[in-house]
Structures are given as structure tokens and as C-alpha cells.
C-alpha positions, 0 to 999 in steps of 0.5 A: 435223772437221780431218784430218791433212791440212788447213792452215790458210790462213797470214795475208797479214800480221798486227799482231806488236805494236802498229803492227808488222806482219809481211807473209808473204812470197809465192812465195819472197819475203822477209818484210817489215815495216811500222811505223806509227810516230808520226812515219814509216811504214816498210816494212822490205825490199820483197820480189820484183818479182813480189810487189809486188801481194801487199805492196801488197794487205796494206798496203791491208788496214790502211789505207796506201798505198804513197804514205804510205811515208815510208822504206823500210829495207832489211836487205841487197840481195838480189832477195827483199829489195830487188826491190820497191823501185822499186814503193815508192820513188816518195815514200820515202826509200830507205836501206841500209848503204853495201855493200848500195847500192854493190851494188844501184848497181851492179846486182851480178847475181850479189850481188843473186841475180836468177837463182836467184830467177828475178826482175830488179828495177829500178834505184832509188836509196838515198838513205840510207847507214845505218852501225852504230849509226845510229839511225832515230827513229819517236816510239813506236819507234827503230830502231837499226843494227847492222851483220852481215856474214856472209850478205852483207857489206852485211847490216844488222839493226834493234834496237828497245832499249826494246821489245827486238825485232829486224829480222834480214833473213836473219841470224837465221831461224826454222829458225836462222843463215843461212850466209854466200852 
């Protein structure tokens, strides 16, 4: 018999919809996602430094190395979104929109918000400059571009039209609209 104070233990990631999965985030990291298209793999934002192993654990639970990750998409640059990259960018491509890079090129502390997340990431390239309305073509899904300063200036959603979904980064969250930082 359950009590008012048992929890049930959340999911490490879970398949959203198919060949989507939704990768918790750990110990303040952002969520992330991972898309098993039919002509690329992509893991949408990467999380803290200090989850790698968590993200890595889930992607191994459903059969993908990191080696397998041929993009890796990015929704803006903050620590919790981008602080991984370097664990996962040895054989992917690295995009973002062309404010996210510049920031994360130049190693905007204070923008990537090392310090109130209490991480550091490593510098990485982004081989992609991602602009509005580009469209990333996976076979079974496309991703289209859509630029949405606000919470940063370099922050970028992800539309799929023919399934209507949306990668929203932290634009749109499950308790509402993130403010501008």
C-alpha cells in the first residue's frame, strides 16, 4: 500500500514518441533529447558537465553510443545545456544559433552561467551556425529553426511541422514562460 509519502523513482529517460526520447536531466541539468532519425542521430542539448555519465547511462539503455551521435543541437548556451558538449562532440557536428556560438567561443562566463550552476564546461567548437528557418532534415523528422530571444539572445527552438512538436530549451517549460536572464 502506497502512502502520501512514497514517490515513485522518475524514469532515466523515456521514448515520448517514436524514436524520441526524453533524457531527465540530473542534478539541475537540463533535460535533453535524443532523435534516432532515419538519416542522423541527434541529441538535442548535452547537459552539466557533471552529468555526462547520466546521459551517456541512458543512451546505452537504448542501444547508442556516444560515437553514434552524428549532431548535436543546442537550444542556447547556458552550462545546463551545452556543459557536455565536449563528452559528445568527438564524431558529432556541433550546432547553434550564431549568438549561442559566439558566446560559448568566447567563454562568456557570466552568459553561460558557470557559477550559479557551480560547473565549468570545456571549450568546444560549434561547427554549425543554425539561423531562422534552417531546417535539419532527419528522414522520419525535420527540424526546423526557429529563432527566440527572450531567456537569452542566442536561444533557438526546434519544430517538427508534420508531427507538430516542439524543442523549446528553456523558452516554454512545464510550469510556464521563462523570463528573460
Amino acid at each position: 500500500m502506497e502512502t502520501a509519502n512514497d514517490t515513485k523513482p522518475r524514469k532515466a529517460i523515456e521514448e515520448i514518441y517514436p524514436d524520441i526520447f526524453l533524457i531527465y536531466g540530473q542534478n539541475r541539468s537540463a533535460h535533453a533529447y535524443f532523435i534516432r532519425g532515419n538519416h542522423k542521430k541527434v541529441l538535442i542539448d548535452s547537459c552539466l558537465p557533471n552529468g555526462v555519465d547520466h546521459v551517456k547511462a541512458c543512451l546505452d539503455s537504448i542501444g547508442v553510443k556516444p560515437s553514434d551521435l552524428d549532431m548535436i543541437l543546442l537550444t542556447h548556451e547556458h552550462v545546463d545545456h551545452a556543459g557536455g558538449v565536449p563528452e559528445f562532440c568527438e564524431h558529432a557536428i556541433v550546432a547553434a544559433h550564431r549568438l549561442a556560438a559566439n558566446k560559448l567561443t568566447l567563454k562568456d562566463e557570466f552568459v553561460l552561467m558557470g557559477k550559479a550552476f557551480g560547473a565549468k564546461s570545456e571549450a568546444f567548437h560549434i561547427d554549425v551556425l543554425l539561423s531562422e528557418n534552417a531546417t535539419i532534415n532527419l528522414g522520419n523528422y525535420e527540424l526546423q529553426v526557429i529563432h527566440t530571444p527572450g531567456h537569452c539572445s542566442g536561444v533557438i527552438c526546434f519544430y517538427e511541422p508534420h508531427h507538430h512538436l516542439l524543442f523549446s530549451g528553456d523558452v516554454v517549460m512545464a510550469n510556464g514562460i521563462v523570463g528573460g536572464v
